[in-house]
TIMAR-896309 format. One record per residue: residue in three letters; x, y, z of N, C-alpha, C in turn. Coordinates in Angstrom, 2 decimals. Example, Ala and Ser with C-alpha at 12.3 -4.5 7.8 and 13.67 -1.06 7.14 Angstrom:
BEGIN
+--------+---------+---------+---------+---------+---------+---------+---------+---------+---------+
! residu !      nx !      ny !      nz !     cax !     cay !     caz !      cx !      cy !      cz !
+--------+---------+---------+---------+---------+---------+---------+---------+---------+---------+
!    ALA !   13.19 !   -5.69 !    7.80 !   12.30 !   -4.50 !    7.80 !   13.20 !   -3.30 !    7.80 !
!    SER !   12.85 !   -2.25 !    7.08 !   13.67 !   -1.06 !    7.14 !   12.90 !    0.03 !    7.87 !
+--------+---------+---------+---------+---------+---------+---------+---------+---------+---------+
***
This chain:
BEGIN
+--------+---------+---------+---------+---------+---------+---------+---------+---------+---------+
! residu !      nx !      ny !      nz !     cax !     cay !     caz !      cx !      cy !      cz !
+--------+---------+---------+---------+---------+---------+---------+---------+---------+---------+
!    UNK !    0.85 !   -1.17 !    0.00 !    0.00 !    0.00 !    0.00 !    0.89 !    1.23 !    0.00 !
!    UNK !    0.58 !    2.54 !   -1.03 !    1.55 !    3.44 !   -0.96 !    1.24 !    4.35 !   -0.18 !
!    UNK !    2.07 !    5.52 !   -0.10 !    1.38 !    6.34 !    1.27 !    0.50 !    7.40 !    0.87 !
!    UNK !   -0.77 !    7.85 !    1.86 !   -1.37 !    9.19 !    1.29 !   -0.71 !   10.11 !    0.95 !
!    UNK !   -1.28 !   10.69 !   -0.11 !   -0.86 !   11.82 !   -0.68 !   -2.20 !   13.32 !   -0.52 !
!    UNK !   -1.46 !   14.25 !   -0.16 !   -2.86 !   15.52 !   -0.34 !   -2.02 !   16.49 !   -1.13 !
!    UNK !   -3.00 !   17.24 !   -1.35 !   -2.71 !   18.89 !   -2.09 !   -2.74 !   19.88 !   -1.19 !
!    UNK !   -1.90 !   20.58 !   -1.06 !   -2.87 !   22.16 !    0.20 !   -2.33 !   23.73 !   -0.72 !
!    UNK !   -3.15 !   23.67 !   -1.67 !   -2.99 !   25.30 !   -2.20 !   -2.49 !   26.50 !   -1.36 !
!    UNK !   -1.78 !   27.42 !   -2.00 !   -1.59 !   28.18 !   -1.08 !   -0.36 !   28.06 !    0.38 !
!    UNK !    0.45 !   26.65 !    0.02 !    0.63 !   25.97 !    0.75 !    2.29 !   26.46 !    0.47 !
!    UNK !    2.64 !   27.76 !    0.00 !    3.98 !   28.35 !   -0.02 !    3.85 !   29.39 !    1.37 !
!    UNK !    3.49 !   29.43 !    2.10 !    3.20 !   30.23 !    3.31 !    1.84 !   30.31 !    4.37 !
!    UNK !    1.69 !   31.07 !    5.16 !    0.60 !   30.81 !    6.06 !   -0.08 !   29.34 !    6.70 !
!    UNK !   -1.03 !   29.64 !    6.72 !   -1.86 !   28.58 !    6.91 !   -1.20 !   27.37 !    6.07 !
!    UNK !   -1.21 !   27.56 !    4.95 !   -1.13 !   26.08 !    3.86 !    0.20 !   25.92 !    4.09 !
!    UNK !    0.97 !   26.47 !    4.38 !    2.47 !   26.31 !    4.98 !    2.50 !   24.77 !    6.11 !
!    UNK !    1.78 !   25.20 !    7.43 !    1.83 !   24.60 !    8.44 !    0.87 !   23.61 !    8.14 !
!    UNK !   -0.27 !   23.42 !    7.52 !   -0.87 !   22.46 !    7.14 !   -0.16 !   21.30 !    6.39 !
!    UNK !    0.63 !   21.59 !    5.61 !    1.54 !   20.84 !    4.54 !    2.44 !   20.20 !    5.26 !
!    UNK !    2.98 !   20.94 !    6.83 !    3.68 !   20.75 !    7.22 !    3.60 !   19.37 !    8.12 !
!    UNK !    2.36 !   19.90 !    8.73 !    1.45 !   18.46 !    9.51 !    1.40 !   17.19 !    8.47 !
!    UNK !    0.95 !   17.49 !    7.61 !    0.33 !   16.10 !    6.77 !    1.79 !   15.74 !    6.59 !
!    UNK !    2.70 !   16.67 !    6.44 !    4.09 !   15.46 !    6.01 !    4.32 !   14.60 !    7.30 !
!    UNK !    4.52 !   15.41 !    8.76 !    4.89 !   14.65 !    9.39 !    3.94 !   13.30 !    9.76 !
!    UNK !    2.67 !   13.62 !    9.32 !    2.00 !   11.92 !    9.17 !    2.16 !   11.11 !    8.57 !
!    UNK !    2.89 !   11.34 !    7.78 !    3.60 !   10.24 !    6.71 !    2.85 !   10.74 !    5.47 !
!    UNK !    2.13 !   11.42 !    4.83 !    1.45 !   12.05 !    3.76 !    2.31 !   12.30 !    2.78 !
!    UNK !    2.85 !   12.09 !    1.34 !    3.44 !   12.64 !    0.15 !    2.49 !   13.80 !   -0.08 !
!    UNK !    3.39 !   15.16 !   -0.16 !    2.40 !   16.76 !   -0.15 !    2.86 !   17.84 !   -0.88 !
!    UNK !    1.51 !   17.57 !   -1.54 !    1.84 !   18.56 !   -3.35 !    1.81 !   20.20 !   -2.46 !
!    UNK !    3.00 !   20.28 !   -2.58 !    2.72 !   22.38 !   -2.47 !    2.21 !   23.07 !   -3.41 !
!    UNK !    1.45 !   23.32 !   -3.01 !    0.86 !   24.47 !   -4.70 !    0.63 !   25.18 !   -4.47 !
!    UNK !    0.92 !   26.20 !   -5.36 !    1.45 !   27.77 !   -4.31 !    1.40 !   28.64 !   -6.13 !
!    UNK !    1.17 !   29.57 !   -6.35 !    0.98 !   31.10 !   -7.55 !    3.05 !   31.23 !   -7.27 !
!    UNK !    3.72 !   31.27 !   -5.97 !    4.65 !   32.11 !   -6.44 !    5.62 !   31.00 !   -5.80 !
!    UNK !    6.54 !   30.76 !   -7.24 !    7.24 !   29.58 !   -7.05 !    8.67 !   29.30 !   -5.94 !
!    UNK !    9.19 !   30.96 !   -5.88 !    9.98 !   31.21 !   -4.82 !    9.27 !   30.66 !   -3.31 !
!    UNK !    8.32 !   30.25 !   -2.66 !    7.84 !   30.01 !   -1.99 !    7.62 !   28.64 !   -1.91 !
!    UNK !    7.22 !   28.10 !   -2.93 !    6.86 !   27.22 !   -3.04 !    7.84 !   26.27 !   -2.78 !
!    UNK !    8.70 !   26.40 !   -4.08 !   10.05 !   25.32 !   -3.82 !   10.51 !   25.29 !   -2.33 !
!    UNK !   10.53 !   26.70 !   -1.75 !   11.74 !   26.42 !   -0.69 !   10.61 !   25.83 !    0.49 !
!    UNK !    9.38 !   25.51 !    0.72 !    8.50 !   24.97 !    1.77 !    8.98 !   23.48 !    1.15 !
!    UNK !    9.10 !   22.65 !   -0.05 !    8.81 !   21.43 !   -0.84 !   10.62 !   21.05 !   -0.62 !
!    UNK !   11.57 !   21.84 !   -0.65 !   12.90 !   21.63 !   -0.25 !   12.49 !   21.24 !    0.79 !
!    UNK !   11.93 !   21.91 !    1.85 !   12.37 !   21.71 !    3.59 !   11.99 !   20.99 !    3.98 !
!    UNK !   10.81 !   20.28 !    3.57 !   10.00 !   19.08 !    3.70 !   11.00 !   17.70 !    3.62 !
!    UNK !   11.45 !   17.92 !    2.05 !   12.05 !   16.44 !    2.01 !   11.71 !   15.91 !    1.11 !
!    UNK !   12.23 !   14.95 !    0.52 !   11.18 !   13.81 !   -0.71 !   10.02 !   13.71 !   -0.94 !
!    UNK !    9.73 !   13.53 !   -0.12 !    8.06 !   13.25 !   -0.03 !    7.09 !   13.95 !   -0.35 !
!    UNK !    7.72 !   15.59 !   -0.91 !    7.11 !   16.58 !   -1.15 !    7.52 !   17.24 !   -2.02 !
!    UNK !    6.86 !   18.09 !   -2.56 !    7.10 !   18.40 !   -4.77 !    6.22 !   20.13 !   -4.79 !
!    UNK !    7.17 !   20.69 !   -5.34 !    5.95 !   22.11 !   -5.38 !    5.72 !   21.63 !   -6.59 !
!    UNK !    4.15 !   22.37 !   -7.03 !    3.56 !   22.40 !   -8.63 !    2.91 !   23.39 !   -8.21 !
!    UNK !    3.64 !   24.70 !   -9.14 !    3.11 !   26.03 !   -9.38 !    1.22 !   26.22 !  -10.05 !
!    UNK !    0.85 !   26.98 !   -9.35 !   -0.81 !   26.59 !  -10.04 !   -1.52 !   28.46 !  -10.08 !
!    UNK !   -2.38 !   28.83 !  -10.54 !   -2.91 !   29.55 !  -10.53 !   -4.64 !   28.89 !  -10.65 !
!    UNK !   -5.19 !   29.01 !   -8.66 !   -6.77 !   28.47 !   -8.52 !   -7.51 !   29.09 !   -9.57 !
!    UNK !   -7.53 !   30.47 !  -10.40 !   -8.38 !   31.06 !  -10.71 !   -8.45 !   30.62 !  -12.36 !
!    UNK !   -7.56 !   30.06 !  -12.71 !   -7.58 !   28.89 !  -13.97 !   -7.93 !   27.78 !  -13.74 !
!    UNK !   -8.93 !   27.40 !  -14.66 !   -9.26 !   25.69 !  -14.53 !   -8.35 !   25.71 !  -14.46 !
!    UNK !   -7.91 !   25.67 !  -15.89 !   -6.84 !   24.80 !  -16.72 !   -5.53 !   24.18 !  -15.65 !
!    UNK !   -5.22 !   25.46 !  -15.15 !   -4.20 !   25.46 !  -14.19 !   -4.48 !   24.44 !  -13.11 !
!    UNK !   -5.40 !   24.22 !  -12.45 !   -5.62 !   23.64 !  -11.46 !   -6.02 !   22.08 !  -12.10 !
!    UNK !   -6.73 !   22.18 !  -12.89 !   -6.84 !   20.62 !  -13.60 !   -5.09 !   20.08 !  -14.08 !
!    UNK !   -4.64 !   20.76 !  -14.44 !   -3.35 !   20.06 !  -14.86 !   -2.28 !   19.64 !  -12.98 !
!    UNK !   -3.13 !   20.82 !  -12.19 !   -1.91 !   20.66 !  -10.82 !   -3.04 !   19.19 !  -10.31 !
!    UNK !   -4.04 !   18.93 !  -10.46 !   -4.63 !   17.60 !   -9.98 !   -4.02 !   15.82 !  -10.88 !
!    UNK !   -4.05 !   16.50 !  -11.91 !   -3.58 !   15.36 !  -12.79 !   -1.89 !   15.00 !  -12.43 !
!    UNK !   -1.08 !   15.94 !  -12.37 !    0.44 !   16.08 !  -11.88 !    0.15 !   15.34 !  -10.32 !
!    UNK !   -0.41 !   15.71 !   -9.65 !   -0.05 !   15.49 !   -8.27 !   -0.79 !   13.47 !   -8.11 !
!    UNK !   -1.09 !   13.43 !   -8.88 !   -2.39 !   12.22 !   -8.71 !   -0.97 !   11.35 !   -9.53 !
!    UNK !   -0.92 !   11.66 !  -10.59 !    0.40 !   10.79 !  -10.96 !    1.76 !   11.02 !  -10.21 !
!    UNK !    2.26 !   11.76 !   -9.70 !    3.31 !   11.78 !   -8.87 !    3.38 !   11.30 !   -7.43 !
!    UNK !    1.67 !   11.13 !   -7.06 !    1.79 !   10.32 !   -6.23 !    1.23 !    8.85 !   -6.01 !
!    UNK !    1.60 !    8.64 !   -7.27 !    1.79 !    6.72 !   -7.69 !   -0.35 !    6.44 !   -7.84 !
!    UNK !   -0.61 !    7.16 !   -8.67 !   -1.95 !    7.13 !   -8.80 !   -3.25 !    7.38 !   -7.60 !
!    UNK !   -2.37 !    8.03 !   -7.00 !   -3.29 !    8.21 !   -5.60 !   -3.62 !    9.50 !   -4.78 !
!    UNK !   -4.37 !    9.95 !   -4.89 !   -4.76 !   11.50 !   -4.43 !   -5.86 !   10.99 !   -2.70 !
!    UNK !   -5.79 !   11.42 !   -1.45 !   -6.51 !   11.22 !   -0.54 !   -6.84 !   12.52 !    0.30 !
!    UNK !   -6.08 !   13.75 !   -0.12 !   -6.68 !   15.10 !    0.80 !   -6.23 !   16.01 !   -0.16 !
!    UNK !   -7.42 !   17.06 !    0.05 !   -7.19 !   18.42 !   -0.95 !   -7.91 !   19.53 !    0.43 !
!    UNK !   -6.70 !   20.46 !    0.36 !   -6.55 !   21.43 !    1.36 !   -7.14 !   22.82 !    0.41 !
!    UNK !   -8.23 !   23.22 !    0.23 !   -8.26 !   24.31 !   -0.86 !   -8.47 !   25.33 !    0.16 !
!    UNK !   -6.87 !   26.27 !    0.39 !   -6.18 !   26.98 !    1.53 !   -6.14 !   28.37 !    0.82 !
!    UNK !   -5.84 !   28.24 !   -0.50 !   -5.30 !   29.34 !   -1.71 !   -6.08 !   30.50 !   -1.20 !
!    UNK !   -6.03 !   31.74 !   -1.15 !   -6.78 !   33.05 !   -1.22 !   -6.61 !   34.39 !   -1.09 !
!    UNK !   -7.30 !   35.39 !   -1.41 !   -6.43 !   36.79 !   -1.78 !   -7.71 !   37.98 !   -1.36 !
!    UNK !   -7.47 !   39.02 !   -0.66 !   -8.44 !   39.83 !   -0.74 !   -8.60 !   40.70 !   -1.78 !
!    UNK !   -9.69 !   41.37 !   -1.61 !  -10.44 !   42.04 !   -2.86 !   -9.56 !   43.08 !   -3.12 !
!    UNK !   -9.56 !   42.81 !   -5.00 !   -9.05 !   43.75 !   -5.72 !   -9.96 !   44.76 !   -6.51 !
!    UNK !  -11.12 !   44.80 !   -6.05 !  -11.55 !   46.20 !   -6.20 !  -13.07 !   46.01 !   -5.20 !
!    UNK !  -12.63 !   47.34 !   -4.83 !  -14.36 !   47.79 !   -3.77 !  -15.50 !   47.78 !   -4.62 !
!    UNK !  -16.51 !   47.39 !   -4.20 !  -17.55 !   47.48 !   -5.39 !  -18.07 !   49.21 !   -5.23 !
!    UNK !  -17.66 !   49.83 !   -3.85 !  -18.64 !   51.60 !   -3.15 !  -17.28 !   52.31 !   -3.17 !
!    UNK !  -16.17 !   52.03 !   -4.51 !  -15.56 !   53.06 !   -4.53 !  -15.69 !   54.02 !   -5.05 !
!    UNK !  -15.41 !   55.53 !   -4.54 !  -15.71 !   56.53 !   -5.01 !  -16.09 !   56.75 !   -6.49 !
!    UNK !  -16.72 !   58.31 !   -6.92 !  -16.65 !   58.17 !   -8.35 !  -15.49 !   57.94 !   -8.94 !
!    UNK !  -14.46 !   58.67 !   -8.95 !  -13.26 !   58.91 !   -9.40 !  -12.30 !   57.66 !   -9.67 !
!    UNK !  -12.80 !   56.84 !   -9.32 !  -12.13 !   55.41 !   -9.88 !  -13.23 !   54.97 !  -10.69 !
!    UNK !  -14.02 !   54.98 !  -11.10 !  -14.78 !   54.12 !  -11.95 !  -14.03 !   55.05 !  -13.95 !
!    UNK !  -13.83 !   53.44 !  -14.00 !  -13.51 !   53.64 !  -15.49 !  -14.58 !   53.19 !  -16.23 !
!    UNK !  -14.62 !   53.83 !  -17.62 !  -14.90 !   53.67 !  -18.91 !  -14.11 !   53.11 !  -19.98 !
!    UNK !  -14.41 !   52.08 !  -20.70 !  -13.63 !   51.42 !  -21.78 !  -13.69 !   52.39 !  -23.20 !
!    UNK !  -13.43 !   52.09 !  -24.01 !  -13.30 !   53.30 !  -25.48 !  -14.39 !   53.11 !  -25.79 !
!    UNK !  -15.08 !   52.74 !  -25.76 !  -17.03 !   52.90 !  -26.24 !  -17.60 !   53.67 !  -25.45 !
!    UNK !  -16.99 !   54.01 !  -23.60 !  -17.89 !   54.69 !  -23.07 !  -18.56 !   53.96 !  -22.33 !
!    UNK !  -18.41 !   52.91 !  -22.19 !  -19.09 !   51.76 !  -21.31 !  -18.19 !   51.20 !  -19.88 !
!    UNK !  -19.09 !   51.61 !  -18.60 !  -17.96 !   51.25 !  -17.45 !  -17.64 !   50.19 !  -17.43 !
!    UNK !  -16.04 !   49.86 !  -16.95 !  -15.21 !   48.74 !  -17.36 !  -16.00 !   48.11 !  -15.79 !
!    UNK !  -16.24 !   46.69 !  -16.23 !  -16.19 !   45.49 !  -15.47 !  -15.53 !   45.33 !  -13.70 !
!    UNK !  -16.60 !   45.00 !  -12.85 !  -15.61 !   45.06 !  -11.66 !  -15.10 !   43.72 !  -11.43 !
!    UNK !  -13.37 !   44.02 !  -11.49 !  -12.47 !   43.18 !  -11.00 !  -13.64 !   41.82 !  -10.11 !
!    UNK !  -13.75 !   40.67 !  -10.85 !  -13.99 !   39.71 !   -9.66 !  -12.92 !   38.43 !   -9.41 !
!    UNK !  -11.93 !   38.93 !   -9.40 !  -10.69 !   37.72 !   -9.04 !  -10.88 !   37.02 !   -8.31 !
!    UNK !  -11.39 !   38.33 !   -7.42 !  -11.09 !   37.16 !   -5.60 !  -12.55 !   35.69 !   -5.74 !
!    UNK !  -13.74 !   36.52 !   -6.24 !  -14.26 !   35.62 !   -6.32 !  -14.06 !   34.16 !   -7.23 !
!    UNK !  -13.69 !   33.91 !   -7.86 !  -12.79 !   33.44 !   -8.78 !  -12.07 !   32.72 !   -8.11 !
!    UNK !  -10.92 !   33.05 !   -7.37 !   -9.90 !   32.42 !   -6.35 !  -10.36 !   31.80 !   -5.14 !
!    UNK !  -11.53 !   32.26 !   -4.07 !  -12.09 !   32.96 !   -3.01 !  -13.17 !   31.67 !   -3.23 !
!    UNK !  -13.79 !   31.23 !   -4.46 !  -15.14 !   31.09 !   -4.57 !  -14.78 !   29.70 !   -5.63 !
!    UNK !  -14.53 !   30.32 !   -7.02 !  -14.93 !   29.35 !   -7.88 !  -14.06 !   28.04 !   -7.73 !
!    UNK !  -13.12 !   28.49 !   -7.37 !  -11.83 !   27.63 !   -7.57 !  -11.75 !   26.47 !   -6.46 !
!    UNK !  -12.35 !   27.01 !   -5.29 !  -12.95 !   25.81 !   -4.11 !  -13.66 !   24.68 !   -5.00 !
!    UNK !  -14.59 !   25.50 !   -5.50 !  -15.76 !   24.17 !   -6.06 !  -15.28 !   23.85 !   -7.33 !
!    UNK !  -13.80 !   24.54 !   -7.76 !  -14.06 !   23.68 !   -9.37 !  -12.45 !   22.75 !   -8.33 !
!    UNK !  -11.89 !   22.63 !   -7.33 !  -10.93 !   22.19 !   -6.69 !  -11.58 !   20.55 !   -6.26 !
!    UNK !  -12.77 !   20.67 !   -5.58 !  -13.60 !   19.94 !   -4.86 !  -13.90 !   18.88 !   -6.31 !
!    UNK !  -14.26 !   19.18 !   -6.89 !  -15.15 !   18.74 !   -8.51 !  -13.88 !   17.79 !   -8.81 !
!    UNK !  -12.53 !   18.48 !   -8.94 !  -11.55 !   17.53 !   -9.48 !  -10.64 !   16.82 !   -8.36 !
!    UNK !  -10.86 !   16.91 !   -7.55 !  -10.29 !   16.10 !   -6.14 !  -11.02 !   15.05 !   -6.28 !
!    UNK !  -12.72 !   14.99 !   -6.41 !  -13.33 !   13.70 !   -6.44 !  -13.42 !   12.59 !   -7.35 !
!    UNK !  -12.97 !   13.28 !   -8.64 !  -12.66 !   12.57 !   -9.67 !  -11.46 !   11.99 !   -9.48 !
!    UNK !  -10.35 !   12.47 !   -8.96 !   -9.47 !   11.48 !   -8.32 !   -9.48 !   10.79 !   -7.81 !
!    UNK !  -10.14 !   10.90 !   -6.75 !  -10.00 !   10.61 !   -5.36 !  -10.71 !    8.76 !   -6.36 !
!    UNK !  -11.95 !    8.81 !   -6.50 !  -12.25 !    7.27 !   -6.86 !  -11.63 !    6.72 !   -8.03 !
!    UNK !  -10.18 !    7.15 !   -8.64 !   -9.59 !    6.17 !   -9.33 !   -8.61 !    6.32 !   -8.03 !
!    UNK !   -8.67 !    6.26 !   -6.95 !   -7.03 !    5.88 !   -6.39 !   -7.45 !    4.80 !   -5.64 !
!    UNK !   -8.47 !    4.23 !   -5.52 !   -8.76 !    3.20 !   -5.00 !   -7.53 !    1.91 !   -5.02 !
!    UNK !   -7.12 !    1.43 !   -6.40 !   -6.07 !    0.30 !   -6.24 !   -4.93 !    0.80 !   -6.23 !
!    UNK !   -5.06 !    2.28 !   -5.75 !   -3.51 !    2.93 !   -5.02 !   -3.74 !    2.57 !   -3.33 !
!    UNK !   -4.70 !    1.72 !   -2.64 !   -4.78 !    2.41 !   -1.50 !   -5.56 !    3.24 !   -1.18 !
!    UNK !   -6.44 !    3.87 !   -1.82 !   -6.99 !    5.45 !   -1.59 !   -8.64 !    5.17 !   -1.71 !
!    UNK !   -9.13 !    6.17 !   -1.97 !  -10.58 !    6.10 !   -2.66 !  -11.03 !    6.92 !   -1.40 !
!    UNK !  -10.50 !    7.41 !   -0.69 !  -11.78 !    7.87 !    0.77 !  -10.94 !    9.13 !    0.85 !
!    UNK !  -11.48 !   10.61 !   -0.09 !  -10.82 !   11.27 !    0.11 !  -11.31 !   12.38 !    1.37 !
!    UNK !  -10.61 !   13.21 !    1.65 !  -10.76 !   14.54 !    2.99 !  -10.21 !   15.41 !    2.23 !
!    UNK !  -11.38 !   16.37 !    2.41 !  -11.57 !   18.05 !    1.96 !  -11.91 !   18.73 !    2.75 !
!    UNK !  -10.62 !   20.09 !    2.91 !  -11.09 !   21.05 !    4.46 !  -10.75 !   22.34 !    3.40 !
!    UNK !  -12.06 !   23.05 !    3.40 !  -11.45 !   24.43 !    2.72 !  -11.58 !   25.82 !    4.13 !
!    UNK !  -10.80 !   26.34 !    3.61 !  -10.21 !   27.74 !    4.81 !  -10.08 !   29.00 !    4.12 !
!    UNK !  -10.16 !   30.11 !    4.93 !   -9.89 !   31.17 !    4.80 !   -9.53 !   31.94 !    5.80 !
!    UNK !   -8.75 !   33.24 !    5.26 !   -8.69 !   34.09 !    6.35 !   -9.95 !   34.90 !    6.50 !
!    UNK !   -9.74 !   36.29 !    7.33 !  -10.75 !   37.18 !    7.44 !  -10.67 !   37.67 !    6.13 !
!    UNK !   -9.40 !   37.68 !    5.33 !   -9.15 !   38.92 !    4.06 !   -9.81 !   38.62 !    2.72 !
!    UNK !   -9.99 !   36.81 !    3.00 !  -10.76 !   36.16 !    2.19 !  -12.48 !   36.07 !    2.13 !
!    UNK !  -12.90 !   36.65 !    3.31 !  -14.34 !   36.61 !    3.71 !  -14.97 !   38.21 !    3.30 !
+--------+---------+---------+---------+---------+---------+---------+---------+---------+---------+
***
């Protein structure tokens, strides 16, 4: 039987730092996935073997489907915890003054920034969506019974 493996986004500092940190010392193989790779590597160095950064951006499928598929094969077909830790506060107020609201070249006000929701929001449930699709092929890894804890700070709420 090989050993669990989880994901914990966000997991180049804070919270997903010390979380990553726990699951290694349980014996867990632990995907760091982290936006800024300087972070990342050096949490996935300190760890040890058992642990691998894969750079991701939550607010891309794409990105995050390819960091599930990477981490599910790197850890010998077996995915058992997804930490969706990742998050960022708001990049634009929706009651900011007039004087920031832009217009695009037609004259039409430009779009409010929704990243965070995106990061904050979508990326939990499109995280959750592809954790479970893992999670029941790792069955003849050992696996199949996966654990999902999603978090935030206040900056994220």
């Amino acid at each position: 039987m090989s050993k669990p493996v989880g994901i914990v986004t966000g997991a180049g500092s804070g919270i997903g730092e010390c979380v990553a940190t726990h699951l290694y010392s349980k014996g867990y193989k632990v995907v760091i996935a982290d936006l800024n790779p300087a972070t990342g590597e050096k949490v996935a160095s300190r760890l040890g073997p058992d642990a691998t950064f894969i750079q991701v951006d939550v607010a891309s499928y794409h990105s995050q489907a390819l960091l599930f598929k990477q981490a599910y094969e790197w850890g010998g077909k077996r995915l058992d915890f997804f930490h969706a830790n990742a998050g960022i506060d708001d990049r634009q107020v929706i009651y900011e003054p007039a004087e920031k609201e832009e217009v695009d070249e037609e004259g039409l006000l430009k779009p409010l920034n929704t990243k965070t929701m995106q990061v904050n929001l979508e990326a939990v449930i499109q995280g959750l969506w592809l954790f479970k699709y893992y999670v029941r092929r790792s069955k003849e890894a050992g696996g199949g019974k996966g654990k999902f804890v999603a978090t935030s700070s206040s900056a994220g709420l």
